[in-house]
C-alpha positions in Angstrom: 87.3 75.6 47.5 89.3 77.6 50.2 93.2 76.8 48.3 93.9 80.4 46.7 95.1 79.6 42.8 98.8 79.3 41.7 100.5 79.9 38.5 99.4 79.2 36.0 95.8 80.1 37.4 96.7 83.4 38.7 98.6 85.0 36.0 95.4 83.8 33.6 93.1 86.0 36.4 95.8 88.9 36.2 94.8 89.8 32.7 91.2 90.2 33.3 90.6 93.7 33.5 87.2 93.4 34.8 86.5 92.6 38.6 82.9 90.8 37.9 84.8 88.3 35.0 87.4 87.7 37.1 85.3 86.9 39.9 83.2 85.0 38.1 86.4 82.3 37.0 88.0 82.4 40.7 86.2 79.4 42.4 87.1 77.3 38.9 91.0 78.5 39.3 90.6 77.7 42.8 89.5 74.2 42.4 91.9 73.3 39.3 94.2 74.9 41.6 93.1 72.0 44.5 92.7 69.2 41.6 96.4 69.7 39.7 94.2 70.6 36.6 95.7 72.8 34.3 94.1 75.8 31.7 94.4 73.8 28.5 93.2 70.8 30.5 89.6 72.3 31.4 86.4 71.0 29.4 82.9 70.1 29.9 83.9 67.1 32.3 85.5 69.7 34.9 82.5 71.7 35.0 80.7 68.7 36.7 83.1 68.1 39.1 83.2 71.5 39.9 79.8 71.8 40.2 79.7 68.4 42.4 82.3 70.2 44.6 80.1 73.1 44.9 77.2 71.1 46.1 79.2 69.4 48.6 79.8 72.7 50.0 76.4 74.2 52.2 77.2 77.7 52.0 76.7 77.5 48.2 72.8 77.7 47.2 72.6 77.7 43.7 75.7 75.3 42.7 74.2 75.6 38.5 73.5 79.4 38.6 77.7 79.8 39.2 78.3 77.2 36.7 76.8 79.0 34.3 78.3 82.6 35.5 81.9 80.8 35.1 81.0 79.1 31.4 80.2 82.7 30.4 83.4 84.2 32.2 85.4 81.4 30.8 84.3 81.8 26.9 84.3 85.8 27.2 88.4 85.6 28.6 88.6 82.8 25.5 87.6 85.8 23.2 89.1 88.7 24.4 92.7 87.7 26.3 95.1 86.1 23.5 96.9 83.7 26.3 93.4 82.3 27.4 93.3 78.5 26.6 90.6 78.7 23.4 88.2 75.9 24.2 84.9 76.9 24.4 82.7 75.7 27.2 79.2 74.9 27.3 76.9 73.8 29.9 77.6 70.0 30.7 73.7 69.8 31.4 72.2 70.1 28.3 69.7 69.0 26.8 69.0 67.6 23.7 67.3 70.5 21.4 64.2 70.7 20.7 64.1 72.2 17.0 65.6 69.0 14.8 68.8 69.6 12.1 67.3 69.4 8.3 69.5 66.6 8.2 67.6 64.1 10.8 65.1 64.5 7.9 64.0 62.2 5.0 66.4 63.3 2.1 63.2 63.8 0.0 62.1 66.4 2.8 65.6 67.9 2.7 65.6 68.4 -1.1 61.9 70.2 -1.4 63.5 72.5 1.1 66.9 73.0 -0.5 64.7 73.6 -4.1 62.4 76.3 -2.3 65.6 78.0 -0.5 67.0 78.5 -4.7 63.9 79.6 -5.5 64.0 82.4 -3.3 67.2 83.0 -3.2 68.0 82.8 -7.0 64.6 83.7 -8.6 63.6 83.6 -12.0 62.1 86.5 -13.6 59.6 84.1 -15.5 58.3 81.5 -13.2 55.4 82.8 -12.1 55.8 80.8 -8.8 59.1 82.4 -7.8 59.4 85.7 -5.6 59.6 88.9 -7.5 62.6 89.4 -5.8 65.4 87.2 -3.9 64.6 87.4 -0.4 67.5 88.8 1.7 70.0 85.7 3.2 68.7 86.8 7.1 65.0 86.0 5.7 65.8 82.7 4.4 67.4 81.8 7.6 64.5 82.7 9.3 62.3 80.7 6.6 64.4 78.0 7.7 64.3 78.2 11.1 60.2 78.3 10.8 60.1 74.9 8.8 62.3 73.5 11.3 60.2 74.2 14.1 57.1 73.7 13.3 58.4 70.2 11.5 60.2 69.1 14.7 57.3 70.1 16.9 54.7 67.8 14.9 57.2 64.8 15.2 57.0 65.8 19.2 53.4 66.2 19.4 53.3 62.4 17.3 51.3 63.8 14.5 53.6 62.6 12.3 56.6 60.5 12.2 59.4 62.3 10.9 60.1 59.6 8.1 56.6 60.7 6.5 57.8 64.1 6.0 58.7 64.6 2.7 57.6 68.0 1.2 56.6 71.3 2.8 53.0 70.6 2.1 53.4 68.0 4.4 53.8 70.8 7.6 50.6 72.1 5.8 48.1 69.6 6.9 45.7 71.0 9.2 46.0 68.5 12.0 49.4 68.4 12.1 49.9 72.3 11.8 47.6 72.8 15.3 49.2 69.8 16.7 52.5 71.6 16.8 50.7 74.9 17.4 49.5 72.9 20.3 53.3 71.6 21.6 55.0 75.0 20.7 52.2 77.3 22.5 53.0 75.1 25.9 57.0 75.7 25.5 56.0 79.7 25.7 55.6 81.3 28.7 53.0 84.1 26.9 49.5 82.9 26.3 49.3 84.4 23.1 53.0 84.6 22.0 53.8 87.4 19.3 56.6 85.4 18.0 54.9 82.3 17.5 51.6 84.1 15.6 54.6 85.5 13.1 56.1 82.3 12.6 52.7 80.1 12.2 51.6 83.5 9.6 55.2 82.5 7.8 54.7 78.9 7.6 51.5 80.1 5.9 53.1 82.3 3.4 55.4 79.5 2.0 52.5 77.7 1.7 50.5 80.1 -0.5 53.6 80.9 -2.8 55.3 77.9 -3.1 53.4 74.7 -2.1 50.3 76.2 -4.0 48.1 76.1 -1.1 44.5 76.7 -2.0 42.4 78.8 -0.7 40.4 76.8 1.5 43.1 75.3 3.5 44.9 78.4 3.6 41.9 80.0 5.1 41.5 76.8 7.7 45.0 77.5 8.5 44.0 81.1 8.6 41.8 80.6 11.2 43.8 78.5 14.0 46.3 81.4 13.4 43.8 83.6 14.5 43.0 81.8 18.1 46.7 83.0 19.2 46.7 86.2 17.5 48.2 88.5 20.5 45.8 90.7 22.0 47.9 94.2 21.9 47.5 96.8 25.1 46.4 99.7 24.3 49.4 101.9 25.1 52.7 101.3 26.7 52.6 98.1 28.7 53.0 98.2 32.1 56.4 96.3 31.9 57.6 99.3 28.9 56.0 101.8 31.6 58.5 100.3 34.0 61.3 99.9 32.4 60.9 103.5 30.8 60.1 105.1 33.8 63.7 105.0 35.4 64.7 108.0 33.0 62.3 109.9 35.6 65.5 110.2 37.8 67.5 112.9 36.5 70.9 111.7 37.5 70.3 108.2 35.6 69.5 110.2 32.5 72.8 112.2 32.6 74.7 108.9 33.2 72.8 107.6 30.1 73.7 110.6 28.1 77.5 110.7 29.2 77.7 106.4 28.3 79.9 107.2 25.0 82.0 109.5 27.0 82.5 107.1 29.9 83.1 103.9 27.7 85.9 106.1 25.8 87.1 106.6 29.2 87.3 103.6 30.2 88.7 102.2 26.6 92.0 104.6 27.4 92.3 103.0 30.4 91.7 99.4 29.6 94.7 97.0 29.2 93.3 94.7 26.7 93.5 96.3 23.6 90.7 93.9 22.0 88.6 95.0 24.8 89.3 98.7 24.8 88.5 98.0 21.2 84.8 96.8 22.2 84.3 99.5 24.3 85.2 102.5 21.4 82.8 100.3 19.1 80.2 100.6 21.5 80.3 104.2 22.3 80.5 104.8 18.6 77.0 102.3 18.0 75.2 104.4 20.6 76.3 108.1 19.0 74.9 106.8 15.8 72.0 104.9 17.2 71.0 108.6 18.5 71.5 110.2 15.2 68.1 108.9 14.0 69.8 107.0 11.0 67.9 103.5 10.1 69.6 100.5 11.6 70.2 99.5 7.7 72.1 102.6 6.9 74.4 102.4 10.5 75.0 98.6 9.3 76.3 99.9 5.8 78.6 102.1 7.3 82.4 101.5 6.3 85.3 103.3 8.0 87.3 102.9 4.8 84.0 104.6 2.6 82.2 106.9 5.6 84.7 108.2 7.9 86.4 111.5 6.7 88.8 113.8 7.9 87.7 117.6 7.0 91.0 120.4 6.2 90.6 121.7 9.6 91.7 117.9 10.6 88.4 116.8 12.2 87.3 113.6 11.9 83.7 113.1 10.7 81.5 110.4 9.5 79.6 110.7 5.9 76.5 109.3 5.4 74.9 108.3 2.2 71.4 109.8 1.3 68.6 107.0 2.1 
């Protein structure tokens, strides 16, 4: 992939302010370059024969690991530069997921869960089943995300085939619930996975609230929860300790504390307006971040409502009691 690219390739590279991103697309510009393949042309086929042209080559090691630095060079010029062809890449190795759609479910299985997501969306102040109070939209997403999991991990482990589930008390059973504890403890690389004891503690919750689960089995289920419960360090973990212990260096803290001012810098000198943009929003996030406020409050935060300009003709930003 020694042929330099040509027009159109090269005036595509010229707007990439960044010399990492650009980098990062030259041996695909090259090779369209070498292969008469144009911008608009490039999709998930071209990838593989890029990457079969990089393994052909012996001074290339890791022929995927560039694959993947180009797909995200690729879809980050998509975003930001308006002439960028806007196809999105992906890699042309993937495989097929693991967590199932809702809809590769039994329709009776699909209409349980659509009844519980109204439930707790939409509740109703008299049914003493329903929440006291609709559950935010992220929450249900995550509800969601739980049933799908553990519901596509039972099907894998062959506990159940995925025609016999047709309720949420069907994820419930004991049997199945530690068979796809079983399957989705192997697919962590933690022993005792944080995330996965708050998702099997979730699956539980539903089951108390909604599918009526008694006390018994909840207390069965209660109990293979417990066996992967993470056992917490006392203190800061070593890997915390690590990562928190570069601050010891004096002149990384100052360039930590002068980040706004550097990302403003580099914002008035950007080219990209959308990306000078990005780089003002981010300076702003981490002045705020450092202002103590709750995430919640930062994320209610409107320039149209919050930002004020004072007599003198300084800018502020107003923030709403908690």
């Amino acid at each position: 992939l020694q042929v330099p690219p040509r027009r159109p390739w090269q005036a595509l590279l010229d707007q990439i302010d960044a010399d990492n991103q650009r980098q990062g697309l030259y041996r695909l510009a090259c090779y369209c370059t070498l292969a008469d393949i144009q911008p608009d042309q490039v999709d998930n086929s071209t990838l593989l024969q890029l990457h079969d042209a990089l393994a052909a080559e012996e001074l290339v090691k890791n022929p995927r690991q560039i694959l993947k630095v180009t797909i995200a060079a690729w879809n980050r010029s998509s975003r930001d530069i308006s002439i960028w062809p806007k196809r999105r890449l992906s890699s042309p190795f993937l495989k097929q997921p693991f967590m199932r759609p809702l809809s590769e479910f039994t329709p009776q299985f699909q209409a349980d869960v659509a009844r519980w997501c109204k439930q707790a969306s939409e509740p109703d102040t008299f049914d003493l089943d329903a929440p006291d109070q609709a559950l935010r939209k992220t929450t249900i997403e995550s509800y969601l995300n739980v049933i799908r999991l553990f519901a596509s991990a039972m099907v894998e482990a062959k506990a159940v085939g995925i025609n016999e589930i047709n309720t949420l008390s069907d994820l419930l059973e004991p049997t199945r619930f530690v068979a796809a504890l079983r399957v989705l403890l192997k697919r962590r690389s933690k022993e005792r996975p944080r995330s996965l004891f708050n998702q099997a503690n979730k699956l539980r919750n539903l089951g108390r609230r909604y599918c009526k689960l008694s006390k018994d089995a909840d207390e069965t289920l209660a109990l293979y929860v417990r066996k992967i419960k993470p056992i917490d360090p006392k203190g800061m973990s070593a890997r915390i300790h690590q990562r928190v212990s570069r601050f010891d260096d004096p002149a990384l803290k100052l360039r930590f504390l002068q980040l706004p001012d550097a990302l403003i810098d580099e914002a008035s000198r950007a080219k990209n307006n959308l990306r000078a943009a990005h780089k003002v929003e981010a300076a702003l996030l981490i002045l705020l971040m450092r202002s103590g406020l709750r995430q919640s409050t930062i994320r209610q935060l409107t320039i149209h409502d919050n930002l004020r300009t004072a007599p003198s003709g300084r800018r502020f930003i107003s923030v709403p009691p908690e």
